[in-house]
C-alpha positions as CSV (number, residue, x, y, z in Angstrom):
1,X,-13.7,26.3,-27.2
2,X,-14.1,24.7,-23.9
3,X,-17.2,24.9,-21.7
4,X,-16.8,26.2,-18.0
5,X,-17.9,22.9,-17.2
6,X,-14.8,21.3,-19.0
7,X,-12.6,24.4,-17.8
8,X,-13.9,23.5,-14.1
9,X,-13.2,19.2,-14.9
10,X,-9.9,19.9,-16.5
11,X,-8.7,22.2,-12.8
12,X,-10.3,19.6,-10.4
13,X,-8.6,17.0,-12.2
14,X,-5.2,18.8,-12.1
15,X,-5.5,19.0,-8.0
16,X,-6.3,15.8,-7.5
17,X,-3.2,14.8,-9.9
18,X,-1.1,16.9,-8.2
19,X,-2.3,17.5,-4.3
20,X,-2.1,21.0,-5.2
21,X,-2.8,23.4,-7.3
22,X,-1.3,26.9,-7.9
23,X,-2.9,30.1,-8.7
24,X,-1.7,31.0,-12.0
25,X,-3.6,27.2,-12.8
26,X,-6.7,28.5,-11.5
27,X,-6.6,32.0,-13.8
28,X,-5.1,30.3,-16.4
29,X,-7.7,27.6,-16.4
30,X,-10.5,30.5,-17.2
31,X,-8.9,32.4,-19.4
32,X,-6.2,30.7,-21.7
33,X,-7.4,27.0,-21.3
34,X,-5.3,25.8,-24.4
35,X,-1.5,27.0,-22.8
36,X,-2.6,25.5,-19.5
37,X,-3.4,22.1,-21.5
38,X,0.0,22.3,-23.3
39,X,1.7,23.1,-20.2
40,X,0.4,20.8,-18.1
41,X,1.0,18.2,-20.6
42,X,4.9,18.9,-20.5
43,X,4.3,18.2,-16.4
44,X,2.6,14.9,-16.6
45,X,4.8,13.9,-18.9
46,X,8.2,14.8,-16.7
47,X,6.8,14.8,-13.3
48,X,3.3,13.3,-12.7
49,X,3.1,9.9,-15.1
50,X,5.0,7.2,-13.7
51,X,8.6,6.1,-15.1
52,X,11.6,5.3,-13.6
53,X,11.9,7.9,-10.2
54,X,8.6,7.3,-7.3
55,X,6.6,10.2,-6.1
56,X,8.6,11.3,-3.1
57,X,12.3,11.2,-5.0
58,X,10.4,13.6,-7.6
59,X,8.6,15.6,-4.6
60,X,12.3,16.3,-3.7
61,X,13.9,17.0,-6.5
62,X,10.9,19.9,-7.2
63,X,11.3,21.0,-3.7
64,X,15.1,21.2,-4.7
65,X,15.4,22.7,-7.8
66,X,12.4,25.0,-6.4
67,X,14.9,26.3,-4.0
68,X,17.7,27.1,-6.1
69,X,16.1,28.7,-8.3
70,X,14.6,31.1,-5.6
71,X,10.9,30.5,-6.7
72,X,7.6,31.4,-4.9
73,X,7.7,30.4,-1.4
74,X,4.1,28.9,-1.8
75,X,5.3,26.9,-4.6
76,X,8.1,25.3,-2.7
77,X,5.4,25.1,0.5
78,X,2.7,23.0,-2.1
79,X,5.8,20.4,-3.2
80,X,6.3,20.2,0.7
81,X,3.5,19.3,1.8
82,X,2.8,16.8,-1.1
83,X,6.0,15.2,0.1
84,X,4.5,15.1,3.8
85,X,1.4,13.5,2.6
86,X,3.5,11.2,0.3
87,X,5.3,10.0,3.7
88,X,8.5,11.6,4.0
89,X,9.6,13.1,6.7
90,X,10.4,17.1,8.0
91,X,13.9,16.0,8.6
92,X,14.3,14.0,5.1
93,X,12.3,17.4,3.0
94,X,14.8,19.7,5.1
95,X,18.1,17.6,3.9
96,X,17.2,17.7,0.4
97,X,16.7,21.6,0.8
98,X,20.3,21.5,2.6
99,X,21.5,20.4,-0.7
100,X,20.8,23.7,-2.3
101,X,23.8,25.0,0.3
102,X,26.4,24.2,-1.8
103,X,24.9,25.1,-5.3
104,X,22.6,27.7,-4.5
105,X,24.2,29.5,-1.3
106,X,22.9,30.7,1.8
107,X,20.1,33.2,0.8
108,X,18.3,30.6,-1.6
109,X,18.9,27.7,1.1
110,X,17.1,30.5,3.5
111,X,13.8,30.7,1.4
112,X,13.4,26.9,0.9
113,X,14.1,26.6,4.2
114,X,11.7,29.0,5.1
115,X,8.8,27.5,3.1
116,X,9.7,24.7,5.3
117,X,9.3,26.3,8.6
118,X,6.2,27.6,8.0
119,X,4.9,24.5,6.7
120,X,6.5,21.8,9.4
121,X,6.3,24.4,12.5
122,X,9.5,23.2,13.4
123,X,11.1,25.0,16.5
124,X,14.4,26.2,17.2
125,X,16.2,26.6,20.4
126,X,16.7,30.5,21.6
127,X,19.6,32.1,22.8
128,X,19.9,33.3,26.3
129,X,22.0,35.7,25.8
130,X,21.1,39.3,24.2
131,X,20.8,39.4,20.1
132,X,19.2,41.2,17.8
133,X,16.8,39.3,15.9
């Protein structure tokens, strides 16, 4: 059985892995330590350790597959803004999320884009003509 002091190592270590992490780490961290071990070894192992792909091609293939399959918008937002600090670009995160058009369709290309928005503060241009909104 691990010690909060191992429980607390084990989480810290995780977010500075990762730039991030989520809040179902943070419960699971106190109070099923062993599944959060297992499956965070299954994400080193595909996504954090270093193989073939860098950082910023995996950022964007999380942010991605995040998209199309219509997950939490914060999860999308924490692969974002790992790929900002990795050095890419609004405009580069925002055409791998334009992939998802074709796949995913509009409504899952609207919440990764979304996530984006919030995250980059990007501005549109507004009509000057009457809409509704």
């Amino acid at each position: 059985m691990a010690t909060q002091d191992e429980k607390q190592a084990y989480i810290d270590e995780m977010a500075r892995k990762r730039g991030y992490v989520l809040q179902y780490h943070k419960v699971m961290a106190a109070q099923d330590y062993e599944v959060l071990q297992a499956a965070n070894g299954l994400v080193n192992a595909a996504y954090l350790k270093q193989r073939t792909l860098d950082a910023k091609t995996k950022e964007l293939i999380f942010i991605v597959s995040l998209t199309v399959m219509r997950a939490r918008k914060a999860h999308i937002q924490a692969h974002i803004k790992v790929a900002l600090d990795l050095g890419l670009s609004k405009e580069e995160i925002l055409e791998a999320i334009e992939i998802s058009l074709p796949e995913a369709g509009v409504v899952a290309f609207q919440e990764g884009f979304e996530a984006w928005l919030e995250v980059t503060g990007a501005e549109g241009i507004e009509p000057t003509v009457d809409v509704h909104q």
